[in-house]
N, C-alpha and C positions, 0 to 999 in steps of 0.2 A: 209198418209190417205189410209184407204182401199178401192179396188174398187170392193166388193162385196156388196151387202145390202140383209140384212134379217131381220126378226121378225119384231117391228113394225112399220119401216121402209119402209120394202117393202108391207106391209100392206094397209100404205098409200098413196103408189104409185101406187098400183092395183086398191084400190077407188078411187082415181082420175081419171086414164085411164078410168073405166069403168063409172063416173058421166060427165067428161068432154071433155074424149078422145084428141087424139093427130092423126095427120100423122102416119102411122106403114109401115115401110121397111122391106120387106123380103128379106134378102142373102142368096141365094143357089148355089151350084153349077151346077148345072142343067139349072138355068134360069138364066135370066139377073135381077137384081135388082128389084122388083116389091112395089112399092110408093100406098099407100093405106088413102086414107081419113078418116075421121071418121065415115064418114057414111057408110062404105066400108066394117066394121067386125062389130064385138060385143065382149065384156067382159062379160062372165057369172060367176055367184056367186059361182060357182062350181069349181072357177079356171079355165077355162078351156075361152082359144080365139077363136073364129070360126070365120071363114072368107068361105064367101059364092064362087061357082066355078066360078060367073060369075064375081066374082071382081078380078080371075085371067085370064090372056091370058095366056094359056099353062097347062102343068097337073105337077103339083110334086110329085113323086115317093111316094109309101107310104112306109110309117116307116122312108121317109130320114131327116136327122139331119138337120134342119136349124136354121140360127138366124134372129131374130124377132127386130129390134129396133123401140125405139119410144121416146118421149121427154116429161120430167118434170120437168116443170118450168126453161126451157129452156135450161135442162141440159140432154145430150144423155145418156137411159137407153138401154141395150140388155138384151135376155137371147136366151140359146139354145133350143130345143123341136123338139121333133119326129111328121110329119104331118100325120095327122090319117085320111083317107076319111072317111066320112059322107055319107046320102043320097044327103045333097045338096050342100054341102061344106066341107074345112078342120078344124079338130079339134088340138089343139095344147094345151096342154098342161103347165099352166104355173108354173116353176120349184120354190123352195124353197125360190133361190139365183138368185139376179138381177144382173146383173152389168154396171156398169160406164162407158162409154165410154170416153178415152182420152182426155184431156179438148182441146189440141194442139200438132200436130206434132213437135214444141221444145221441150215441156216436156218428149212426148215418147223417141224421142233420149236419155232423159235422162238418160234413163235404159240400161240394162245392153248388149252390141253389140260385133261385132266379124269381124274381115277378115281374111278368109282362102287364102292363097298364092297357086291358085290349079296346076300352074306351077311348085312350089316347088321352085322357085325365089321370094324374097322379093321384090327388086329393078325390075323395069318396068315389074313385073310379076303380072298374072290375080288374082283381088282380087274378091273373093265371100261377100257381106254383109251377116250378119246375126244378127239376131235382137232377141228382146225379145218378147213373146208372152204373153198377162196377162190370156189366159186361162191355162198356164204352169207357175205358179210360180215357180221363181229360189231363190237359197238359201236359202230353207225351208227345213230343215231337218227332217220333221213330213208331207213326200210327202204323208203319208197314209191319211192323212185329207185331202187332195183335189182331192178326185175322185167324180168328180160327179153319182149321185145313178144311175141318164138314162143313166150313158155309161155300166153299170157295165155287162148288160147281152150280148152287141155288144162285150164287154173286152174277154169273158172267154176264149174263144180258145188261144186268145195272152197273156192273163196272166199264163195259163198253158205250152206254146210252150216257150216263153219268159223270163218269172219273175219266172218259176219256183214252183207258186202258185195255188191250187185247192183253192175246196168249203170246209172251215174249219167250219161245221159242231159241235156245242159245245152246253154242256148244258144250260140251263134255266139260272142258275147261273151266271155261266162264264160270258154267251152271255151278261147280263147287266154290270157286271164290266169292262167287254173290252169296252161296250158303255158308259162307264161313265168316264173311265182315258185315253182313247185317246190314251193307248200306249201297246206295243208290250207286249204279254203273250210268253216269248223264256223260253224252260223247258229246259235247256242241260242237266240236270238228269234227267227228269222226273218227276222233283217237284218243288213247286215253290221256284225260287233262293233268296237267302238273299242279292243279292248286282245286281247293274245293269252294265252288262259286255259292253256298249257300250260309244260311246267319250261324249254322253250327255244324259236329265232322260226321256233314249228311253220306256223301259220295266219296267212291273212289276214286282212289290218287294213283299215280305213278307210284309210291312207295308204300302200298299195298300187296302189289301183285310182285314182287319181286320172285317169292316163293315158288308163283307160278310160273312164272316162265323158263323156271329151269328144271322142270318137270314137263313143261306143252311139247305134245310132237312137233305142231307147227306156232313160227312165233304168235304170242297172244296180240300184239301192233295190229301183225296180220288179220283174224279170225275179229280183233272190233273192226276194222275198215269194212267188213262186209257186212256187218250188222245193219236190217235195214230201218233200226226207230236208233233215235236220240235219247232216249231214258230208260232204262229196265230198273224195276221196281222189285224185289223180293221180299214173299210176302211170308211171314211164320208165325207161329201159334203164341210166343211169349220168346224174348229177346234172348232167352237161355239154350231155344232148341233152334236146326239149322232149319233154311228157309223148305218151305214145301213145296212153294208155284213162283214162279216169275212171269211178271207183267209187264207190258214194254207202255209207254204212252202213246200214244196213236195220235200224231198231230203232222197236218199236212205240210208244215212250216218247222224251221229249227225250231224246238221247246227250249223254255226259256225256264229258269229257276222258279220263276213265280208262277207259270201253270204247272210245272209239277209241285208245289207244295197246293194248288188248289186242288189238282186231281188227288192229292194225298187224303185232302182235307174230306173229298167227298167217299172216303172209304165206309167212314162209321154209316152214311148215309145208305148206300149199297147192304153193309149187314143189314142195318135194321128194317129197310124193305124188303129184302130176300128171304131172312128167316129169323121173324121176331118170333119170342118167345113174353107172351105175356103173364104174369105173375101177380097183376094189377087185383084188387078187389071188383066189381061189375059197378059200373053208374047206378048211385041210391037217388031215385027223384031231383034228375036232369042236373047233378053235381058235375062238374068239371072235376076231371081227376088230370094231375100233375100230368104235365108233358115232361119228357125224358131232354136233357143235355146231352148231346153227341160229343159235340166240338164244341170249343170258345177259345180263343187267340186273340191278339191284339186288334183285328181287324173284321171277325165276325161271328156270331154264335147259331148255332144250326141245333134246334127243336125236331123231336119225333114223339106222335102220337097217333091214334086211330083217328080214321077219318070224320068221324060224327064229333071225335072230341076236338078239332081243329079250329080254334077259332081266328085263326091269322090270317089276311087275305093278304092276294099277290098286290106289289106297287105301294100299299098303304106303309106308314112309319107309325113305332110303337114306341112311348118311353119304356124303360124299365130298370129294377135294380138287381147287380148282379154281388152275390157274397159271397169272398174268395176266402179259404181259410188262410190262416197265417199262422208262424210260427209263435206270435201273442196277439190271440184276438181274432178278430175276419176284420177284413176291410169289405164296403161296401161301396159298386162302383155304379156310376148313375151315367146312363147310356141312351140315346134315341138311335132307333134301328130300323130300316124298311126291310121289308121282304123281297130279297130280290130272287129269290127260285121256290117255288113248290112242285115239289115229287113223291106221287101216289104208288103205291105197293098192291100188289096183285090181290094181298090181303084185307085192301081197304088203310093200312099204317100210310101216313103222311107224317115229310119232313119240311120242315119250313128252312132256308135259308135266311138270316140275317146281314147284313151290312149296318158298320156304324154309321148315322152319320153327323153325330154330336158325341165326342170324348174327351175330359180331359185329361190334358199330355201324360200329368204324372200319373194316371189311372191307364195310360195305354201300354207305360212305360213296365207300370207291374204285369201288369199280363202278358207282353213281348218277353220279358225276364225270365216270366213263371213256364212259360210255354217253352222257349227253347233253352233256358237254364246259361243265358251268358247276358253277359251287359248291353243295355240297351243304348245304341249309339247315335 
C-alpha cells in the first residue's frame, strides 16, 4: 500500500481538516514538539495553514522546513512545508502529497535495515542500526520522481556540486514530453536514440515522441540537435504527477549510462543535505541513534545522519548486514563496504557513500532484481 496520498484523496482530507479539524503537531528541529488544538490554526481555502504567533511558545526560523502532523479518522496524516511569517502568525503551505504515518513500530521494522560493524569485527563488535526512511524510498529505480518540488531550489548547489546536474533548460516541446513519460531524454548522438541503452524502460525512444512531432512547429530531430548536455533528467513529486523541473547532466565528455544512474543515485543524498527534516528522539547519554538508508542497489549503499552521529570515516572498509524484506521472510545479505565519499550539509547532516567490496553473487543478484525489477543477467 502506498504511503503517499494525492488528488482526490487528499482533497478530502484537507476538507475534513479545514470543516472538522483535528490536534496538529509541529516537528522541528529547532523546538520541542509543539501540540496545537483545533481552535489553535486555521485551514484556508487557499491551501494554505496558518497558525497564529500566540499559539506558539518560541519563534521558528523563517523559510525552515517542518512537518506538520494531524489525524484522519483516526489514522496519522504528515506533510512537509517551509514556515513563512506573516503579520500575525505562520503561513505553511500545504504541498500536493500527504503522507501516511506508520500504522506500528512492528510494521516499520518491516522494511528494509542495516548493521554496520564500525569496529570492523563482526563478533562482540560495535553495531550501528540503520533503518529505512519513507521520505527516501529504496528500490525505486525512477529516483527522479520522487523529489519533492519545495526541496528543489534548497537542492541546486548540491545537485550541481554532487549529482553533477544543472538547470536543463528545454523547449516548449520537449519540456511537455519529459513531463508526460516520466523518463530520461539521454542523446549520446545528439539525436533521439532508437533503443533504450539502460538495465530497464529508463529513456526515451523514437517511439515515444511520435505524438509530438505532429504537433512541434519546428521538427523535434531538430530542436534535440541543439540541446547542449547529453542527458535531461525530469524530476516530480511522485510518478502519478507531471514532472516540475528538468535537470540536464553537466559533464564535459559524452555521459555514459552509468554516470547518469550514478548522478541519479546521488539525488536522495542532495535532499537530505538540503532540507532534512529531523523527527529523531535527541542523544540519551552519548547513544548512537540509527543512521537513515537513502540508497542501496546491487553495487552500493549510501547512509545519512548528523554529523556528531557519524561514525564512518573516509577510505576505511566496514562489514555489515543488510535485511531485505521478502515476499516470505527477509533475507539477510552480508557485505564489506569502504567509504568512498563523505558529504557534509550546511546543517551539520552527513551522508556516507558505500562501495561493495566483498558480495555474494546470488545476494547481488537479489538486490540488482529488487532495484530495477527485471532479471539479472
Amino acid at each position: 500500500m502506498s504511503s503517499s496520498i494525492i488528488g482526490i484523496e487528499r482533497t478530502i482530507i484537507i476538507e475534513e481538516l479545514c470543516n472538522s479539524g483535528s490536534d496538529l503537531i509541529i516537528q522541528l528541529p529547532s523546538l520541542k514538539n509543539i501540540v496545537l488544538s483545533k481552535d489553535q490554526y486555521q485551514v484556508l481555502k487557499q491551501g494554505i495553514l496558518f497558525v497564529p504567533f500566540s499559539a506558539i511558545s518560541g519563534k521558528i526560523p523563517a523559510d525552515e522546513l517542518v512537518k506538520l502532523c494531524f489525524f484522519y479518522r483516526g489514522r496519522g496524516i504528515f506533510f512537509q512545508s517551509e514556515a513563512k511569517p506573516l503579520k500575525n502568525g505562520y503561513a505553511f503551505m500545504i504541498p500536493k502529497v500527504l503522507y501516511k504515518q506508520p500504522e506500528d513500530s512492528k510494521k516499520q521494522n518491516r522494511g528494509v535495515y542495516a548493521k554496520v560493524f564500525c569496529s570492523g569485527k563482526v563478533k562482540n563488535g560495535q553495531a550501528v542500526e540503520c533503518v529505512e526512511d519513507q521520505f527516501y524510498p529504496l528500490f525505486k529505480n525512477n529516483l527522479w520522481c520522487y523529489f519533492p518540488e519545495r526541496e528543489v531550489a534548497s537542492c541546486v548547489d548540491d545537485l550541481f556540486s554532487i549529482a553533477d546536474m544543472v538547470d536543463g533548460k528545454v523547449p516548449e516541446d520537449i519540456q511537455k514530453m519529459l513531463q508526460y513519460h516520466h523518463k530520461i531524454l539521454y542523446l549520446p548522438e545528439k539525436k533521439l536514440p532508437e533503443k533504450n541503452y539502460f538495465a530497464f524502460d529508463a529513456s526515451i525512444t523514437g517511439n515515444d515522441v511520435n505524438i509530438y512531432k505532429t504537433i512541434a512547429t519546428i521538427p523535434l530531430e531538430t530542436k534535440i540537435e541543439e540541446l547542449p548536455y547529453g542527458a535531461y533528467i525530469p524530476l516530480s513529486e511522485t510518478p502519478e504527477l507531471p514532472a516540475h523541473s528538468v535537470f540536464a547532466i553537466d559533464s564535459g565528455v559524452p555521459v555514459t549510462p552509468l554516470e547518469i544512474s550514478d548522478s541519479i543515485a546521488m539525488l536522495p543524498v542532495c535532499r537530505y543535505l538540503s532540507s532534512p527534516v529531523s523527527d529523531a528522539p535527541q542523544d540519551i547519554q552519548g547513544r548512537v541513534l540509527p543512521m537513515k538508508i537513502l540508497f542501496i542497489n546491487e553495487t552500493q549503499i549510501i547512509f545519512g545522519t548528523t554529523g556528531d552521529q557519524m561514525l564512518l570515516k573516509m577510505g576505511m572498509e566496514y562489514p555489515m548486514s543488510v535485511y531485505i524484506p521478502l515476499p516470505i521472510g527477509t533475507r539477510e545479505i552480508f557485505v564489506t563496504a569502504t567509504v568512498t565519499r563523505l558529504y557534509t550539509g550546511k546543517k551539520g547532516e552527513v551522508c556516507a557513500v558505500l562501495r561493495y567490496n566483498a558480495i555474494r553473487e546470488e545476494d547481488r543478484r537479489v538486490l540488482y532484481e529488487k532495484f530495477y525489477g527485471t532479471r539479472f543477467l
